[in-house]
N, CA, C and O of each residue as an XYZ file, in Angstrom:
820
protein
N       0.843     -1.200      0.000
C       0.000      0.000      0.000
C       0.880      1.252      0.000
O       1.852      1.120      0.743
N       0.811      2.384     -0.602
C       1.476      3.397     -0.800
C       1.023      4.464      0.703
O      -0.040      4.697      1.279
N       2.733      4.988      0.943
C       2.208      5.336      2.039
C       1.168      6.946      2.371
O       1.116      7.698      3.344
N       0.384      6.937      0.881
C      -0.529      8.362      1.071
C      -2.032      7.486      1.756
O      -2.782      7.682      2.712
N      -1.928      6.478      0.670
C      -3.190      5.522      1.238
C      -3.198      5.297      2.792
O      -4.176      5.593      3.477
N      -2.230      4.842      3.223
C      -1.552      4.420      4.319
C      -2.148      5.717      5.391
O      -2.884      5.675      6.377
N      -1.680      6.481      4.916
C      -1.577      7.720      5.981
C      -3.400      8.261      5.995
O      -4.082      8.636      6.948
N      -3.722      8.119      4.691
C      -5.368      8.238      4.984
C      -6.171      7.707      5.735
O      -7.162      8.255      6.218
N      -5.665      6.109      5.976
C      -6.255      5.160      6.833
C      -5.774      5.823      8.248
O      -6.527      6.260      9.119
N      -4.813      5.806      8.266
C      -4.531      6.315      9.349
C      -5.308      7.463     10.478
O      -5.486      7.424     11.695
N      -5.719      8.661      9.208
C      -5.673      9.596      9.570
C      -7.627      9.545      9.898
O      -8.376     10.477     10.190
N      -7.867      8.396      9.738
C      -9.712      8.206     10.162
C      -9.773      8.075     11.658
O      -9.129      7.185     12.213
N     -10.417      8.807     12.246
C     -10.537      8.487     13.730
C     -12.327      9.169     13.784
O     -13.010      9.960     13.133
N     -12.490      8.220     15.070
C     -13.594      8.524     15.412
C     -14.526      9.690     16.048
O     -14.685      9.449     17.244
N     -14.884     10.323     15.833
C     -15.468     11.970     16.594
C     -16.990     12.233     17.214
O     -17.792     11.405     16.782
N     -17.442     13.003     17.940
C     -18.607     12.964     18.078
C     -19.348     14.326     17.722
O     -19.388     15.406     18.312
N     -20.036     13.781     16.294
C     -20.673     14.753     15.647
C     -21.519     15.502     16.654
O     -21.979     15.018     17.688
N     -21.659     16.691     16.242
C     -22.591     17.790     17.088
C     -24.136     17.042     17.276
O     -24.743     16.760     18.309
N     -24.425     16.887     16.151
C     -26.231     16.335     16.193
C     -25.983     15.179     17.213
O     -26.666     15.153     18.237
N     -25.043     14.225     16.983
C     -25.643     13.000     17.692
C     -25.148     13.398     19.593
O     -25.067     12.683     20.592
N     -25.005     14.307     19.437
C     -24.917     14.860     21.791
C     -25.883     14.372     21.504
O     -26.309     14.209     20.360
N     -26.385     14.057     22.528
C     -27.927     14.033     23.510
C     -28.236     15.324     23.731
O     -27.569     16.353     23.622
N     -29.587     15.069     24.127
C     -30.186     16.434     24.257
C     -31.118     16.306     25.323
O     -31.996     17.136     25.561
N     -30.895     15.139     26.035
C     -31.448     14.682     27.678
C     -30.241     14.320     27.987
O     -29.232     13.905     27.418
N     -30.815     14.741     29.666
C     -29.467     14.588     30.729
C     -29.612     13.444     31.019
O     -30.691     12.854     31.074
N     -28.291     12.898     31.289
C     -27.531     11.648     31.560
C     -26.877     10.834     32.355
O     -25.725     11.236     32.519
N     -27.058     10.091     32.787
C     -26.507      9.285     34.430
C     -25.285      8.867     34.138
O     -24.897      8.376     33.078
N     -24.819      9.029     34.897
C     -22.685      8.520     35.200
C     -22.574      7.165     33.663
O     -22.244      7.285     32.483
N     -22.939      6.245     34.320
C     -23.102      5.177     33.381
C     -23.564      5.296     32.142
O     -23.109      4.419     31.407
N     -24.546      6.300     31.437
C     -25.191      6.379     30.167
C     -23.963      7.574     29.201
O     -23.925      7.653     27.973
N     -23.121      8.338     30.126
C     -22.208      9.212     29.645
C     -21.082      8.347     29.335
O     -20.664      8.296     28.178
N     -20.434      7.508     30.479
C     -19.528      6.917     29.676
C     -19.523      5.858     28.927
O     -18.439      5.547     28.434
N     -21.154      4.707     28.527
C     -21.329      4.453     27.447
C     -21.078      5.100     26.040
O     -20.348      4.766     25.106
N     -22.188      6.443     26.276
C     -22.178      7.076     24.975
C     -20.821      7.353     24.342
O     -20.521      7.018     23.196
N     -19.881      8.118     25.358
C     -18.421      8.464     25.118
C     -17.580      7.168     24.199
O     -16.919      7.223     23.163
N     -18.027      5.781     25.295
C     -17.177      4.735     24.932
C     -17.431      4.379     23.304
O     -16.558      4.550     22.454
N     -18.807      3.842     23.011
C     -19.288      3.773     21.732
C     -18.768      5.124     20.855
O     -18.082      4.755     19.901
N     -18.915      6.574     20.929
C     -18.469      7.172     19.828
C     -17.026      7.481     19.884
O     -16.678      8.385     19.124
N     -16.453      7.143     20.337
C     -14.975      7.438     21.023
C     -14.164      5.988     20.349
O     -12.962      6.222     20.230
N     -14.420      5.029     20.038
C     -13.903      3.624     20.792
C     -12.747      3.300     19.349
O     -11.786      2.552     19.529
N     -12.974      3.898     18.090
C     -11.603      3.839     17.084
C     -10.550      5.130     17.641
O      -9.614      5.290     16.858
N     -10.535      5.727     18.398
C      -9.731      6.708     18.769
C      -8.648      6.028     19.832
O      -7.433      6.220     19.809
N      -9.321      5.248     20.701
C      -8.113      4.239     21.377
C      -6.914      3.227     20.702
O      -7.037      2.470     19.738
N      -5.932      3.434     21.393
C      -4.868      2.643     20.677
C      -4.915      0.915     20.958
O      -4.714      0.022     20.135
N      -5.252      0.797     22.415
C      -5.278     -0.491     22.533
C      -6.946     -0.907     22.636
O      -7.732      0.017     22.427
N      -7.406     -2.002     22.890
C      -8.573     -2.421     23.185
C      -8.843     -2.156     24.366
O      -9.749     -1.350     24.578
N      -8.085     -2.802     25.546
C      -8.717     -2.378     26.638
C      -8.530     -1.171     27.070
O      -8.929     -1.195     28.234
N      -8.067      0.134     26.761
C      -7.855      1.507     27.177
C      -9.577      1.662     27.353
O     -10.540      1.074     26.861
N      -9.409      2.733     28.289
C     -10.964      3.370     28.321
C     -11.202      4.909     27.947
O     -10.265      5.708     27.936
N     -12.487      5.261     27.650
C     -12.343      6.510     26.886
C     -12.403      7.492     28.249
O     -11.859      8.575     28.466
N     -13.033      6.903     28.838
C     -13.258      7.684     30.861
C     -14.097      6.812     31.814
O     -14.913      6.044     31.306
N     -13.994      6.853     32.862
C     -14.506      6.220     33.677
C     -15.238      6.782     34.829
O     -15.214      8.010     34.742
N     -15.927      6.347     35.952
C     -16.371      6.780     37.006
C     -15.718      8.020     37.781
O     -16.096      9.133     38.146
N     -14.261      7.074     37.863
C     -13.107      7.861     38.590
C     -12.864      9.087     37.885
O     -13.186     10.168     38.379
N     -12.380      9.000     36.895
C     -11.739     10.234     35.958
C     -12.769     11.175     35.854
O     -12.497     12.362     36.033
N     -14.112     10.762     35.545
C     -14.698     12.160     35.636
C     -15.294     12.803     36.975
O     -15.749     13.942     37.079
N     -15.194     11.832     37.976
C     -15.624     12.851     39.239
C     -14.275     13.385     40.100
O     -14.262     14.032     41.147
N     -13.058     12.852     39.232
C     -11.993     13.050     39.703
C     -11.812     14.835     38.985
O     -11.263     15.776     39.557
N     -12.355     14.847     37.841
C     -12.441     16.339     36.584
C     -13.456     16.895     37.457
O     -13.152     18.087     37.424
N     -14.429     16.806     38.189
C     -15.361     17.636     39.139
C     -14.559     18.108     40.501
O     -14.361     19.292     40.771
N     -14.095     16.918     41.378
C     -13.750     17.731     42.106
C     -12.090     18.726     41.879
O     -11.795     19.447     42.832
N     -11.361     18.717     40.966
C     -10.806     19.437     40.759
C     -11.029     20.631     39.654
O     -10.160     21.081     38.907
N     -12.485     21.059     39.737
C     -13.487     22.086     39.072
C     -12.692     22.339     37.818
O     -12.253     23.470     37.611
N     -12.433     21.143     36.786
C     -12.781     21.014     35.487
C     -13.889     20.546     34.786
O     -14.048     20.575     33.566
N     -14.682     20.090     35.679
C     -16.400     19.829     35.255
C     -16.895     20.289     36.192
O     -16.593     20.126     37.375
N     -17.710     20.913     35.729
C     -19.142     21.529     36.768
C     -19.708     20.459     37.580
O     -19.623     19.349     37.055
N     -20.331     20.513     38.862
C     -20.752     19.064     39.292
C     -21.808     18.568     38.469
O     -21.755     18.986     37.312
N     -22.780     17.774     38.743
C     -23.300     16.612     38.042
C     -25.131     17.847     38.786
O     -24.962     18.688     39.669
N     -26.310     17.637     38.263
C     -27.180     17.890     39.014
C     -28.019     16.946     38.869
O     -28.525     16.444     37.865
N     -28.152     16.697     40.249
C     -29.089     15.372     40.356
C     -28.599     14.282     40.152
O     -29.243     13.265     39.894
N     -27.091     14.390     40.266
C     -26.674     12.714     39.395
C     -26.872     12.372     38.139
O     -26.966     11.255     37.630
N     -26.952     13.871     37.487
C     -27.224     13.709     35.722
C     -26.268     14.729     35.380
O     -25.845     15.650     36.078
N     -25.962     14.373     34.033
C     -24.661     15.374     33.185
C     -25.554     16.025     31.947
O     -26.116     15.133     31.311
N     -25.773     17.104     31.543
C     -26.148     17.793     30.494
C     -25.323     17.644     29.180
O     -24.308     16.949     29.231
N     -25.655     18.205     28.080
C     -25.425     18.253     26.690
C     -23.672     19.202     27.313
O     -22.624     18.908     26.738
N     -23.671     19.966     28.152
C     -22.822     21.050     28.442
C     -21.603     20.258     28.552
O     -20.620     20.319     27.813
N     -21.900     19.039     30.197
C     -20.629     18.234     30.376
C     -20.209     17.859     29.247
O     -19.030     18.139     29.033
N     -21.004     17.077     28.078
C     -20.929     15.973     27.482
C     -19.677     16.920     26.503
O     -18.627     16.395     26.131
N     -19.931     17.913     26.298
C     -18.844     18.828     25.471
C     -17.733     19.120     26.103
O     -16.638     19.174     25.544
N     -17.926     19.322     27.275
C     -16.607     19.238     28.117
C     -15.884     18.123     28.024
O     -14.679     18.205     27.787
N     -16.464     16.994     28.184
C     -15.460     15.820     28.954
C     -15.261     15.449     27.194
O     -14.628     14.395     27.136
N     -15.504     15.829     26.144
C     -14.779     15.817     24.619
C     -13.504     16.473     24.463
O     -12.403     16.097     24.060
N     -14.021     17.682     24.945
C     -12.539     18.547     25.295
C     -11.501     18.123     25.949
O     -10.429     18.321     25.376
N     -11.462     17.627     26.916
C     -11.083     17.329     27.647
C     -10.086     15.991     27.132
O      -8.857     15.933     27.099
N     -10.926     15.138     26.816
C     -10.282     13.992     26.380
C      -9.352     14.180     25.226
O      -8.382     13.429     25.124
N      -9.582     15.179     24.297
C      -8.511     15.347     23.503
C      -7.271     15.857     23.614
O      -6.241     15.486     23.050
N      -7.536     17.242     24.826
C      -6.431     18.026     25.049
C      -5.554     17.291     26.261
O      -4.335     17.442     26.336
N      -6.203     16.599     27.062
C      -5.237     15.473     27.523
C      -4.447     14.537     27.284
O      -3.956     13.697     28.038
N      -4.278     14.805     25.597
C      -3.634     13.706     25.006
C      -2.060     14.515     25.080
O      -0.987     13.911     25.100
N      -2.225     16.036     25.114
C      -1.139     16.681     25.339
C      -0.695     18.045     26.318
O       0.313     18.742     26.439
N      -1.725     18.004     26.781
C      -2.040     19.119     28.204
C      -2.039     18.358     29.199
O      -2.534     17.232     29.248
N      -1.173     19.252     30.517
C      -0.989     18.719     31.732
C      -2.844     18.924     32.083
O      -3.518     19.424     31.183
N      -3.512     18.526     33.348
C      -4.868     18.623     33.644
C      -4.921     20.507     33.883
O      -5.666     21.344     33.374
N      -3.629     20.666     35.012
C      -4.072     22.672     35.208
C      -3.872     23.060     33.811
O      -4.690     23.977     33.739
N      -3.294     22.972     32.567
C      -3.521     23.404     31.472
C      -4.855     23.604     31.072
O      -5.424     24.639     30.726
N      -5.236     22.526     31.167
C      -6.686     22.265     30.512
C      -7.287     23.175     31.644
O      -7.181     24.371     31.373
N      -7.812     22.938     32.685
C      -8.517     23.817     33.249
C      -8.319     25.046     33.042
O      -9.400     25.581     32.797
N      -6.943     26.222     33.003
C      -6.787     27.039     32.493
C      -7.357     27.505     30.652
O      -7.687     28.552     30.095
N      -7.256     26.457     30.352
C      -8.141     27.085     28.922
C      -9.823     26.890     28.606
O     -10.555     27.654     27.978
N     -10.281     25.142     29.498
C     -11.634     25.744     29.505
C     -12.483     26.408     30.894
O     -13.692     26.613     31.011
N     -11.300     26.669     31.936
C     -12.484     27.268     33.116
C     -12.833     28.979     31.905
O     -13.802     29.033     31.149
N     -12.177     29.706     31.994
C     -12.898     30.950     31.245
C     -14.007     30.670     30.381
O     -14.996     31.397     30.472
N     -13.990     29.355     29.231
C     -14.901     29.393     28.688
C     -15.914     29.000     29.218
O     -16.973     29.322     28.679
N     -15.962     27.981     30.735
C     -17.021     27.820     31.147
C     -17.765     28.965     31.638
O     -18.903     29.210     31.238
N     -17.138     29.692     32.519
C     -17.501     30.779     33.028
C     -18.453     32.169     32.219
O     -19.291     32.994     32.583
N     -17.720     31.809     30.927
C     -18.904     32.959     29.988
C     -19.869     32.317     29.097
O     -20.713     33.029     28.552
N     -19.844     30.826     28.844
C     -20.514     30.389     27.950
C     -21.294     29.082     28.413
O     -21.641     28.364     27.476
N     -21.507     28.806     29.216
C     -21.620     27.363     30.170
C     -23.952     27.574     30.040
O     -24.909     26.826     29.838
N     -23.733     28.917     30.296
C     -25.513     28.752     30.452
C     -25.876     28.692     29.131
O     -25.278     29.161     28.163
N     -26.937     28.056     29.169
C     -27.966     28.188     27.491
C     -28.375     29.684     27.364
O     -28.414     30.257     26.275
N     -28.679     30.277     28.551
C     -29.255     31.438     27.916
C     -28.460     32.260     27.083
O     -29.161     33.133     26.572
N     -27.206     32.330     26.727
C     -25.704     32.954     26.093
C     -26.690     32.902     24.555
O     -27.647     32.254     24.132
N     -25.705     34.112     24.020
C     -26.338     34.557     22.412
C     -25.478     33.056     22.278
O     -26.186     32.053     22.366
N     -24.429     32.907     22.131
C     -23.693     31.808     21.701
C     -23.314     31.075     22.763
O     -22.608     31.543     23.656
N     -23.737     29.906     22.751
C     -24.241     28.657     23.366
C     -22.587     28.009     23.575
O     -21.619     28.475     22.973
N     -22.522     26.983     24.439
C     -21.773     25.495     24.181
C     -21.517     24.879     23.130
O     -20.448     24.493     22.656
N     -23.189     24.757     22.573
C     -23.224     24.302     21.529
C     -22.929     24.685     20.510
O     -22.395     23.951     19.678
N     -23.157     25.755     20.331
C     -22.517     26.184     18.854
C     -21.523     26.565     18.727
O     -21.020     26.706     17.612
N     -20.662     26.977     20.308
C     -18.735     26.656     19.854
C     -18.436     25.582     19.859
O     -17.404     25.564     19.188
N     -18.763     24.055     20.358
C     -18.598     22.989     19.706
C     -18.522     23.034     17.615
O     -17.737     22.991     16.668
N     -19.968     23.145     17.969
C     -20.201     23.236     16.051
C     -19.355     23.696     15.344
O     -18.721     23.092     14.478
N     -19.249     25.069     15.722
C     -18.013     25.673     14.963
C     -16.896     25.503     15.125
O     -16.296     25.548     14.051
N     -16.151     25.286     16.115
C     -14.852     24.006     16.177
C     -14.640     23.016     15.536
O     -13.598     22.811     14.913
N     -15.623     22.244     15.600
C     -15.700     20.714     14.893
C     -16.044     21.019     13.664
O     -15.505     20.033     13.162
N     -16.584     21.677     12.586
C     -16.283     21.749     11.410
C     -15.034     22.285     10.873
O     -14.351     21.931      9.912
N     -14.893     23.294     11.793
C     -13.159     24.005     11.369
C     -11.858     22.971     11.363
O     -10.840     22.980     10.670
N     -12.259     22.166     12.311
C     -11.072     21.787     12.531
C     -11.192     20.230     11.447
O     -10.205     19.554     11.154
N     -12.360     19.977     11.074
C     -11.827     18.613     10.252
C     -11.974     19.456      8.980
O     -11.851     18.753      7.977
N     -12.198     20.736      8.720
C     -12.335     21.275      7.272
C     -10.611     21.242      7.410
O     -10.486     21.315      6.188
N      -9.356     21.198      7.833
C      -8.580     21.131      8.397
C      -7.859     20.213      7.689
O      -6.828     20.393      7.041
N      -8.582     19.062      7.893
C      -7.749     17.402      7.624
C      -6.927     17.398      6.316
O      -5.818     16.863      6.298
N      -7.393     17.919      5.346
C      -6.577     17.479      4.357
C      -5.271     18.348      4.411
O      -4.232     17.855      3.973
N      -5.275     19.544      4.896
C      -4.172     20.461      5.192
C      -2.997     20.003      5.784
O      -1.912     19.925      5.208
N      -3.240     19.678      7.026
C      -2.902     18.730      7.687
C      -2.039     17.442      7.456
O      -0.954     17.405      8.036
N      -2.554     15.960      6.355
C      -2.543     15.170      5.622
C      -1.295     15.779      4.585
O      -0.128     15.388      4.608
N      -1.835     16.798      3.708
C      -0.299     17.745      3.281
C       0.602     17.479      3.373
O       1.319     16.782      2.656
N       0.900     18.360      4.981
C       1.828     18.574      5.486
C       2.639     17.207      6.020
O       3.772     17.263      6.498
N       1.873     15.978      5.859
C       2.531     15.087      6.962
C       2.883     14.254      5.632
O       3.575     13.266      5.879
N       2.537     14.445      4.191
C       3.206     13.873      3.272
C       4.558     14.565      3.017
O       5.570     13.991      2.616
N       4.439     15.883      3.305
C       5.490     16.670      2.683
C       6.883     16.484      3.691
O       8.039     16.527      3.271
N       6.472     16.264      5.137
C       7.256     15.620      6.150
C       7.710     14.468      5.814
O       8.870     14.335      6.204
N       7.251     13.445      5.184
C       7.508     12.323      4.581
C       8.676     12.525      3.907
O       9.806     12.215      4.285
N       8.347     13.070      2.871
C       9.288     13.358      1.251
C      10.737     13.753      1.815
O      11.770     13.164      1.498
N      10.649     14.932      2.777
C      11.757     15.237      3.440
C      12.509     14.274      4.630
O      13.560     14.600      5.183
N      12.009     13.442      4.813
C      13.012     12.362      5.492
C      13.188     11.399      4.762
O      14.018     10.560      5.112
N      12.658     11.276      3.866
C      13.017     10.072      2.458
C      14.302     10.935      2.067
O      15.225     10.271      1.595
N      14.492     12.218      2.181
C      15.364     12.990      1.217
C      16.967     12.740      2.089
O      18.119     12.699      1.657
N      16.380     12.603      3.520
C      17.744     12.973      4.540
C      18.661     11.592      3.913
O      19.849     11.910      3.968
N      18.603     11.066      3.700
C      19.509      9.729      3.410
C      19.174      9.100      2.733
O      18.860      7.924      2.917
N      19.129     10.027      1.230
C      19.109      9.513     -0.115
C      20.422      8.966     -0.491
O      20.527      7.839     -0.973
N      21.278      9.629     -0.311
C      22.502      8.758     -0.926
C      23.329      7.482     -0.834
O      24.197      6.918     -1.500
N      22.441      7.226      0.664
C      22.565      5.817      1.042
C      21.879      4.132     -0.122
O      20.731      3.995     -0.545
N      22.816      3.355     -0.281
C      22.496      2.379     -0.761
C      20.775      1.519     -0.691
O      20.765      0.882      0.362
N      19.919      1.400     -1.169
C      18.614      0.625     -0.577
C      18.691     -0.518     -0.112
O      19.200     -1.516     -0.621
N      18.062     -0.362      1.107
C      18.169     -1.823      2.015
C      17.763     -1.506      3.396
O      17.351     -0.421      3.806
N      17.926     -2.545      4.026
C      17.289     -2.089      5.476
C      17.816     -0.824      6.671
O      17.091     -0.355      7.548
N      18.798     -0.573      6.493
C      19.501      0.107      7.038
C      18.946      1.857      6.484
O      18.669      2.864      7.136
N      18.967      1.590      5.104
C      18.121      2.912      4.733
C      16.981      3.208      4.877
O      16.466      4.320      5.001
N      16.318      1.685      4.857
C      14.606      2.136      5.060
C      14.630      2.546      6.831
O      13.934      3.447      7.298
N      15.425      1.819      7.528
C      15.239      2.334      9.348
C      15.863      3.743      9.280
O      15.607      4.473     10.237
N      16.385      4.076      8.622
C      17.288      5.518      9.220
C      15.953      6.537      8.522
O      15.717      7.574      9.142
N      15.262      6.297      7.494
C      14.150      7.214      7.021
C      12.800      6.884      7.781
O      11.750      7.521      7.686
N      13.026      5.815      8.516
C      11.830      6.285      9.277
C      12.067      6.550     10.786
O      11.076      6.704     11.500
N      13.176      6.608     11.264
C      13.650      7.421     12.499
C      13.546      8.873     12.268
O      13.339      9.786     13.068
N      13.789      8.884     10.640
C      14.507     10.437     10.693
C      12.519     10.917      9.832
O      12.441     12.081      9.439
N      11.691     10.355      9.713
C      10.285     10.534      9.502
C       9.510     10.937     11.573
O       8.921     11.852     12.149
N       9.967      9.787     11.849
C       9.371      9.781     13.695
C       9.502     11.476     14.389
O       8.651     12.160     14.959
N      11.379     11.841     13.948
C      12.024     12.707     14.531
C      11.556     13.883     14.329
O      11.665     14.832     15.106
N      10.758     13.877     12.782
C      10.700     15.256     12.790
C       8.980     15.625     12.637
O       8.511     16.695     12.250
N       8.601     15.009     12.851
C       7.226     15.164     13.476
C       6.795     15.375     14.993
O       6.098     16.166     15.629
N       7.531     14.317     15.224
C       7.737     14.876     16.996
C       7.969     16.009     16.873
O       7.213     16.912     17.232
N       9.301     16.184     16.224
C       9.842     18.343     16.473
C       8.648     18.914     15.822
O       8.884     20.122     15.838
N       7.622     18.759     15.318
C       6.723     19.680     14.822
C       5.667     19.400     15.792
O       4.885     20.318     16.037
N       5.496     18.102     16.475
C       3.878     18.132     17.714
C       5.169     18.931     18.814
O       4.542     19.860     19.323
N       6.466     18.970     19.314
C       6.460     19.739     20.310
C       7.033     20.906     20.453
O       7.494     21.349     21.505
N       7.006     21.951     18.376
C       6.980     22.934     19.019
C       5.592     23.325     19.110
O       5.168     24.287     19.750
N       4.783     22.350     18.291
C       3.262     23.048     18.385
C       2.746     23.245     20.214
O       2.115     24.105     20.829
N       3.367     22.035     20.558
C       3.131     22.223     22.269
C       3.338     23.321     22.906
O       2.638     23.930     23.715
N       4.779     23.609     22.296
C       5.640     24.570     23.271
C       5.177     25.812     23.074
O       5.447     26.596     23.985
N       4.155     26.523     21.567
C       3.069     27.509     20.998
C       1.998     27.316     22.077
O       1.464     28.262     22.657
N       1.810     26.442     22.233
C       0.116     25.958     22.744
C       0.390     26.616     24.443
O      -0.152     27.623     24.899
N       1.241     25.842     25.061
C       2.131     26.278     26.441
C       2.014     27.330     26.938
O       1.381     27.741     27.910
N       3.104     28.074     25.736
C       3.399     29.973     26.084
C       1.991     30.463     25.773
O       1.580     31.324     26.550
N       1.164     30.090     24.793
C       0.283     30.958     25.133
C      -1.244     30.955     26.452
O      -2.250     31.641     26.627
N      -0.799     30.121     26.910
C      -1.745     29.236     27.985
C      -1.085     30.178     29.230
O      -1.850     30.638     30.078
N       0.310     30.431     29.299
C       1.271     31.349     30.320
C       0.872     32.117     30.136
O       0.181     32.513     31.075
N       0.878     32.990     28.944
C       0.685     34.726     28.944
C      -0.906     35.064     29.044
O      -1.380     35.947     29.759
N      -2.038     33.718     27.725
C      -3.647     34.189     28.580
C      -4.503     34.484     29.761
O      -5.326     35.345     30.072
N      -3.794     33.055     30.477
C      -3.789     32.718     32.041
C      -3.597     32.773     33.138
O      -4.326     32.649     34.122
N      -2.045     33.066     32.932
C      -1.034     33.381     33.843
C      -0.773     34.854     34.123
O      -0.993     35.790     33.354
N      -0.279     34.902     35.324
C       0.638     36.161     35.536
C       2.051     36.480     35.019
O       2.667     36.545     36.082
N       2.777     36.674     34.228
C       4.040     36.543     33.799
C       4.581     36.819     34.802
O       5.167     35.906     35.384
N       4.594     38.263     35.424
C       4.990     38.754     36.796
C       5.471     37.260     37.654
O       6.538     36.840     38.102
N       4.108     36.764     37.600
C       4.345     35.412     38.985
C       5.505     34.461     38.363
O       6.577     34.228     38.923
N       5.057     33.911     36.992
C       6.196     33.237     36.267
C       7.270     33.418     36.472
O       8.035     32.713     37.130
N       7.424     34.137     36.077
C       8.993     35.182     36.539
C       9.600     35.171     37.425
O      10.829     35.111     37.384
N       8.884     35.227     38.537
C       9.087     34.910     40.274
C       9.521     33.778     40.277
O      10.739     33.620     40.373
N       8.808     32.864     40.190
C       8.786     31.521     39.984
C       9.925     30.839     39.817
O      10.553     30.035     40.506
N      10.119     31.509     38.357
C      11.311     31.083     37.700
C      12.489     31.497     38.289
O      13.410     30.682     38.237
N      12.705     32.593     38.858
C      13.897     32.662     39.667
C      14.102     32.368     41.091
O      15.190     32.712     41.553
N      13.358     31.863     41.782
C      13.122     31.450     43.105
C      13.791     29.677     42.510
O      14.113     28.743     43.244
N      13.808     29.707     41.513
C      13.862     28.012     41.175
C      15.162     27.421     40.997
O      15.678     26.347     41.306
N      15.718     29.024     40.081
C      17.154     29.404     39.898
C      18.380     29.710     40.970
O      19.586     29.784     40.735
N      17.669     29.865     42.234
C      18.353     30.357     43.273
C      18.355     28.922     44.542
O      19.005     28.775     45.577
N      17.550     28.247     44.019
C      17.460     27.061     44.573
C      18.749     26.239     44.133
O      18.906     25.082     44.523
């Protein structure tokens, strides 16, 4: 299989379309069904879980989810604990709380001109209108580590050194995207002032 095909397959993962949230509130158990079922090609292994009991009342009491009312979760959580699950794939947890407590705080009620819901919506189309851009770029990353050790003879030794030197530089592109994502999570969030402090109290240590 050629590796554009390859990388297409790859690049299918599972999401949870806006229409199919619920639109009745939901008991502990019926949330992390739903999650598990639309979630469940996004896991790497089989038995990984998409969330559990623990993890999300563990995201409440450290007020990254709103509590539960009544022992039911709204359309609201159900967008949260999406968020959540993705940006934990590369955000420490106070990260994440730092980027969605503000949005909870102005956008969390229905009564808002602009809802939960419809910054979901508009996220989730932006970002898979996205994919092929994306896909691009991770061919064009390709081409350029095929290129690093062209002059080498074909054989195994060349095919491992082009895909170390394929691994290497994608990593360097997810962590400077991190290290973008980071600083600006410091300067929205943060006090630089305190940073600063911080940072030299650490230095003097």
């Amino acid at each position: 299989m050629e590796f554009t095909e390859k990388l297409k397959e790859w690049m299918q993962t599972d999401c949870v379309l806006p229409e199919d949230i619920p639109n009745i509130d939901l008991y502990m158990d019926q949330v992390t069904t739903f999650l598990e079922e639309q979630l469940q090609d996004t896991k790497r292994y089989e038995e990984d879980k998409i969330f559990t009991k623990t993890m999300i009342n563990n995201y409440s009491k450290n007020h990254l989810l709103p509590p539960s009312i009544k022992k039911k979760y709204s359309k609201n959580h159900m967008i949260l604990l999406i968020y959540i699950y993705y940006l934990k794939n590369f955000l420490s947890i106070s990260d994440i709380q730092h980027v969605l407590s503000p949005l909870t705080n102005m956008f969390y009620e229905d009564e808002k001109d602009m809802t939960f819901y419809d910054i979901y919506q508009k996220i989730f189309h932006m970002e898979h209108g996205c994919t092929e851009l994306i896909q691009q770029s991770i061919l064009e990353t390709h081409q350029h580590a095929k290129e690093t050790f062209e002059d080498l003879p074909e054989g195994k030794e060349k095919e491992l050194l082009e895909q170390f030197s394929f691994i290497t530089l994608l990593g360097y592109d997810i962590y400077l995207r991190k290290q973008v994502i980071e600083q600006m999570i410091d300067h929205m969030y943060h006090d630089p002032k305190e940073k600063k402090e911080s940072h030299t109290s650490k230095k003097k240590k």
